[in-house]
N, C-alpha and C positions, 0 to 999 in steps of 0.2 A: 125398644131394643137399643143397643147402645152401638154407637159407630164408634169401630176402631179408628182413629187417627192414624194414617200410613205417613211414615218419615218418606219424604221424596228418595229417589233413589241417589244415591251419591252422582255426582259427574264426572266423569274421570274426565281431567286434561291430555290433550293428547302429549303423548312424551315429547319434549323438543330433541332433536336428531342435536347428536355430539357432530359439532362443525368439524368433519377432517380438515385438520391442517394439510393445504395443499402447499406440498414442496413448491418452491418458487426459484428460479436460476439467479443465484447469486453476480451481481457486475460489480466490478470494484476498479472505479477509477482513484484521478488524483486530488480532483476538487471537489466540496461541496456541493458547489454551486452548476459544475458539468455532472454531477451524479442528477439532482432535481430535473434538469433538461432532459436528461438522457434518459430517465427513468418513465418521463412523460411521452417518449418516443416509442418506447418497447414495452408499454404494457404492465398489464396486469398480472402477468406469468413473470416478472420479474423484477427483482429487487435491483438499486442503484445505490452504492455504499462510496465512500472515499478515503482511501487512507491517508489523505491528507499529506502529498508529497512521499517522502524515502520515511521509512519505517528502522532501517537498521543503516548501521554505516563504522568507518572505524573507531574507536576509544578515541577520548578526546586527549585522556591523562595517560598515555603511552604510542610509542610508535603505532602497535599496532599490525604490522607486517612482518612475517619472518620470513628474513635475509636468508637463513639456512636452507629452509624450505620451498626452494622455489618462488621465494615473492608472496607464499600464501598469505592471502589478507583473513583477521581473524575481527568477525562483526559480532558487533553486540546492538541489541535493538536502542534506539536512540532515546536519551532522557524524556520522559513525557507522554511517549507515544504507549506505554504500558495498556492505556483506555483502549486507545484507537485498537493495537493489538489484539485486545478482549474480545472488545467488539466483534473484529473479522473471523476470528475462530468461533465464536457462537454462530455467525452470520454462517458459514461456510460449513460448517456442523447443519445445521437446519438445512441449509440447499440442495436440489436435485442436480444443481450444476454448478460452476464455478467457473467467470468468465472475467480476466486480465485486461482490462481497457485503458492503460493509460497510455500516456502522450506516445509517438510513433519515434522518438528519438533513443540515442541511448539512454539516456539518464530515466526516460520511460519505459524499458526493456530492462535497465537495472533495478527499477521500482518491480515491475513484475515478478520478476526472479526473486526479489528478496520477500515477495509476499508471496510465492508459489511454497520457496521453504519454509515460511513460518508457517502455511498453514499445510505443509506438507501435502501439497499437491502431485500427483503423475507426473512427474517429469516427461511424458512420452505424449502427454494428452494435448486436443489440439485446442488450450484454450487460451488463447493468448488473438486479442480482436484490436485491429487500429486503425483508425479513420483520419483523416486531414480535415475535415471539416464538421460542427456539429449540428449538422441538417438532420433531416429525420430519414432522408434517402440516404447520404451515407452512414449513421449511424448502420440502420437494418440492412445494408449490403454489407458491412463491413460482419456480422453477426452470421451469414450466408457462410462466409468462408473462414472460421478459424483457425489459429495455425499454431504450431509448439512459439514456445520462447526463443526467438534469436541470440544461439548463446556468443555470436562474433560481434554482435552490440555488447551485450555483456561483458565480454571480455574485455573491449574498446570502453568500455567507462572505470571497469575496473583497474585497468592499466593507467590510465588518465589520473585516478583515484589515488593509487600508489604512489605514482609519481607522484603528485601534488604531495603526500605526504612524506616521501624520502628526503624531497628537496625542505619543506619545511622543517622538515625536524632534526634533517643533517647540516644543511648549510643553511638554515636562518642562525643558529646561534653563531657562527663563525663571522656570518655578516653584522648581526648584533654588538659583537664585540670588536668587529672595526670603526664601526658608528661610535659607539661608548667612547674609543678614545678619539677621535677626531673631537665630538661634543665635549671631551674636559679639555680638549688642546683649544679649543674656541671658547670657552667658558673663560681663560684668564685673559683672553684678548679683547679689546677696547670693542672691538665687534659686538661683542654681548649686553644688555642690556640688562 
Protein backbone atom coordinates (compact mmCIF):
# COMPACT_ATOMS: atom_id res chain seq x y z
CA UNK A 1 0.00 0.00 0.00
CA UNK A 2 1.52 3.26 -0.73
CA UNK A 3 1.76 6.03 2.02
CA UNK A 4 0.82 9.49 1.16
CA UNK A 5 3.50 11.95 2.18
CA UNK A 6 1.43 14.77 4.13
CA UNK A 7 3.06 18.34 3.59
CA UNK A 8 3.31 19.61 7.36
CA UNK A 9 0.74 22.03 7.75
CA UNK A 10 2.00 25.70 7.05
CA UNK A 11 2.82 27.75 10.55
CA UNK A 12 1.33 30.80 10.51
CA UNK A 13 3.35 33.55 12.44
CA UNK A 14 1.53 35.39 14.53
CA UNK A 15 0.86 38.83 13.19
CA UNK A 16 3.19 41.60 14.83
CA UNK A 17 0.64 44.21 16.42
CA UNK A 18 1.15 47.79 14.23
CA UNK A 19 3.09 49.79 17.32
CA UNK A 20 0.48 52.86 17.78
CA UNK A 21 2.49 55.71 17.77
CA UNK A 22 1.93 57.13 21.16
CA UNK A 23 1.49 60.96 21.12
CA UNK A 24 4.08 62.11 23.44
CA UNK A 25 3.98 66.02 25.06
CA UNK A 26 6.10 68.18 23.15
CA UNK A 27 8.82 70.60 25.45
CA UNK A 28 10.62 73.10 23.69
CA UNK A 29 13.25 74.84 25.40
CA UNK A 30 16.44 76.95 24.52
CA UNK A 31 19.41 74.63 24.65
CA UNK A 32 20.40 71.53 23.54
CA UNK A 33 22.10 70.66 26.08
CA UNK A 34 19.01 71.75 28.84
CA UNK A 35 16.60 69.75 26.37
CA UNK A 36 18.87 66.13 27.07
CA UNK A 37 18.72 67.07 30.99
CA UNK A 38 15.30 67.96 31.08
CA UNK A 39 14.18 65.36 28.82
CA UNK A 40 15.74 62.77 31.26
CA UNK A 41 13.80 64.27 34.20
CA UNK A 42 10.18 63.89 32.75
CA UNK A 43 9.98 60.89 31.00
CA UNK A 44 9.11 58.85 28.75
CA UNK A 45 5.71 60.55 27.81
CA UNK A 46 7.72 63.31 26.67
CA UNK A 47 9.74 64.74 24.10
CA UNK A 48 12.65 67.71 24.84
CA UNK A 49 13.35 69.77 21.64
CA UNK A 50 15.41 73.27 21.56
CA UNK A 51 14.91 75.96 19.34
CA UNK A 52 18.09 77.04 19.92
CA UNK A 53 17.71 80.66 21.25
CA UNK A 54 15.18 83.39 19.28
CA UNK A 55 13.83 81.90 16.14
CA UNK A 56 12.51 85.14 14.61
CA UNK A 57 13.41 88.81 15.23
CA UNK A 58 13.69 92.08 13.16
CA UNK A 59 15.21 92.31 9.22
CA UNK A 60 18.61 92.93 9.39
CA UNK A 61 18.61 94.94 5.94
CA UNK A 62 15.84 97.47 6.86
CA UNK A 63 14.42 99.29 9.94
CA UNK A 64 12.00 97.08 10.32
CA UNK A 65 9.47 98.89 12.61
CA UNK A 66 6.66 101.04 11.61
CA UNK A 67 6.66 104.48 12.78
CA UNK A 68 3.22 105.11 11.32
CA UNK A 69 1.70 102.29 13.02
CA UNK A 70 2.18 102.40 16.28
CA UNK A 71 5.75 101.16 16.59
CA UNK A 72 4.52 97.67 15.07
CA UNK A 73 7.53 95.65 14.71
CA UNK A 74 7.40 93.37 11.52
CA UNK A 75 9.56 89.88 12.20
CA UNK A 76 10.65 87.62 9.82
CA UNK A 77 12.15 84.18 11.09
CA UNK A 78 16.00 84.59 11.36
CA UNK A 79 18.61 83.54 8.65
CA UNK A 80 19.39 79.84 9.36
CA UNK A 81 16.90 78.92 11.78
CA UNK A 82 14.54 77.53 8.54
CA UNK A 83 15.85 73.59 9.95
CA UNK A 84 15.23 74.29 13.45
CA UNK A 85 11.70 75.92 12.24
CA UNK A 86 10.83 72.51 10.32
CA UNK A 87 11.82 70.81 12.89
CA UNK A 88 9.34 72.25 15.62
CA UNK A 89 6.12 72.26 13.45
CA UNK A 90 6.69 68.44 12.63
CA UNK A 91 7.50 68.06 16.28
CA UNK A 92 4.28 69.94 17.46
CA UNK A 93 2.11 68.47 14.61
CA UNK A 94 2.99 64.75 16.23
CA UNK A 95 2.26 66.11 19.91
CA UNK A 96 -0.52 65.53 22.37
CA UNK A 97 0.68 68.72 23.90
CA UNK A 98 2.90 71.42 23.61
CA UNK A 99 4.87 72.93 26.38
CA UNK A 100 7.04 76.50 26.27
CA UNK A 101 10.20 75.96 28.63
CA UNK A 102 12.45 78.48 28.08
CA UNK A 103 14.48 80.72 30.28
CA UNK A 104 11.98 82.77 33.01
CA UNK A 105 13.22 86.23 31.59
CA UNK A 106 12.00 88.43 29.11
CA UNK A 107 14.07 87.58 26.36
CA UNK A 108 12.66 83.84 27.34
CA UNK A 109 8.95 84.82 27.26
CA UNK A 110 9.80 86.60 23.94
CA UNK A 111 11.39 83.20 22.73
CA UNK A 112 8.01 81.72 23.61
CA UNK A 113 5.78 83.84 22.05
CA UNK A 114 7.63 83.92 18.98
CA UNK A 115 7.49 80.07 18.90
CA UNK A 116 3.81 79.99 20.12
CA UNK A 117 3.09 82.01 16.67
CA UNK A 118 4.98 80.04 14.34
CA UNK A 119 3.53 77.08 15.46
CA UNK A 120 0.27 78.64 15.96
CA UNK A 121 -0.43 77.70 19.14
CA UNK A 122 -3.83 78.75 21.58
CA UNK A 123 -2.94 81.88 22.56
CA UNK A 124 -5.33 81.35 25.69
CA UNK A 125 -3.65 77.86 26.56
CA UNK A 126 -1.77 77.37 29.73
CA UNK A 127 1.31 76.23 28.36
CA UNK A 128 3.91 78.26 29.01
CA UNK A 129 6.28 76.38 32.18
CA UNK A 130 9.44 78.13 33.99
CA UNK A 131 11.75 77.03 36.55
CA UNK A 132 14.88 78.88 38.21
CA UNK A 133 16.65 75.93 38.54
CA UNK A 134 17.31 72.44 36.48
CA UNK A 135 16.79 69.92 39.21
CA UNK A 136 14.39 67.18 38.53
CA UNK A 137 12.09 68.65 41.58
CA UNK A 138 11.93 71.90 39.98
CA UNK A 139 11.71 70.89 36.71
CA UNK A 140 8.35 68.53 37.47
CA UNK A 141 6.85 71.22 39.86
CA UNK A 142 7.23 73.73 37.48
CA UNK A 143 5.13 71.08 34.74
CA UNK A 144 2.28 71.03 38.06
CA UNK A 145 1.28 74.38 37.21
CA UNK A 146 1.40 75.89 33.79
CA UNK A 147 0.41 79.22 32.88
CA UNK A 148 -0.43 81.45 29.46
CA UNK A 149 2.61 83.60 28.05
CA UNK A 150 3.29 86.79 29.95
CA UNK A 151 2.53 89.14 27.41
CA UNK A 152 3.97 92.47 29.80
CA UNK A 153 7.49 90.50 29.51
CA UNK A 154 6.68 90.47 26.02
CA UNK A 155 5.96 93.68 25.47
CA UNK A 156 9.14 94.75 27.80
CA UNK A 157 11.62 92.97 25.33
CA UNK A 158 9.82 94.21 22.58
CA UNK A 159 10.02 97.65 23.48
CA UNK A 160 13.79 97.30 24.51
CA UNK A 161 13.97 95.64 20.93
CA UNK A 162 12.65 98.68 19.19
CA UNK A 163 14.34 100.99 20.85
CA UNK A 164 17.68 99.28 20.17
CA UNK A 165 16.74 99.45 16.81
CA UNK A 166 15.39 103.19 16.31
CA UNK A 167 18.29 104.50 18.02
CA UNK A 168 20.67 102.23 15.58
CA UNK A 169 19.34 103.01 12.53
CA UNK A 170 18.38 106.63 13.22
CA UNK A 171 21.22 108.08 15.19
CA UNK A 172 24.23 105.60 14.37
CA UNK A 173 24.38 107.20 11.03
CA UNK A 174 24.48 110.80 12.26
CA UNK A 175 26.97 109.79 14.87
CA UNK A 176 29.00 107.96 11.95
CA UNK A 177 29.35 110.84 10.13
CA UNK A 178 30.58 112.95 13.07
CA UNK A 179 33.36 110.38 13.49
CA UNK A 180 34.24 110.33 9.58
CA UNK A 181 35.01 113.94 9.85
CA UNK A 182 36.86 114.24 13.06
CA UNK A 183 39.01 110.96 11.60
CA UNK A 184 39.88 112.89 8.19
CA UNK A 185 40.45 116.10 10.40
CA UNK A 186 43.07 113.87 12.39
CA UNK A 187 44.25 111.91 9.47
CA UNK A 188 46.33 115.23 8.16
CA UNK A 189 47.71 115.77 11.56
CA UNK A 190 51.30 114.77 12.67
CA UNK A 191 49.04 112.67 15.28
CA UNK A 192 48.46 109.95 12.68
CA UNK A 193 50.60 107.42 11.90
Amino acid sequence: MAVKSEKPAATKKPKKRAKSKIKKKLVIVESPSKAKTIEKYLGRSYKVVASIGHIRDLPKSRMGVDIENNYQPDYISIRGKGDVIKELRKDAKNAKEVYLASDPDREGEAIAWHVSNILKLDENSKNRVTFNEITKDAVKEAFKEPRNIDMDLVDAQQARRILDRLVGYSISPILWKKVKKRTQRWSGSIYCT
